[in-house]
N, C-alpha and C positions, 0 to 999 in steps of 0.2 A: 547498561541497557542492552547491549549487545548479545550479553548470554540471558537475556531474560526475553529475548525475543529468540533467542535460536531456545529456549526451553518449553515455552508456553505459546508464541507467536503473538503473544497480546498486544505491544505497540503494532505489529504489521497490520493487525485487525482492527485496532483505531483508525490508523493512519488511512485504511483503503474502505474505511466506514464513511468517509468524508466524500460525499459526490463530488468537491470541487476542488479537491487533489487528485481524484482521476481523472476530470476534465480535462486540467493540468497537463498533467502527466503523457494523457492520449492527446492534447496538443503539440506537444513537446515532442514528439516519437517517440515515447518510451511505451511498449508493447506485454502485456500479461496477459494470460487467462484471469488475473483479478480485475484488469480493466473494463470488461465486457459488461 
């Protein structure tokens, strides 16, 4: 899974497709430009 996300970025693109894994996430402290 790990090299098919460093190749394509396709699980990162699910994962941060999900509004309420970034809700999450920016609850949490965890900080990105994909959080915005």
């Amino acid at each position: 899974m790990m090299i098919e996300n460093y190749r394509t970025g396709l699980l990162r693109e699910l994962f941060m497709s999900c509004p309420e894994l970034k809700t999450g996430l920016s609850r949490l402290g965890f900080s990105s430009p994909h959080l915005d």
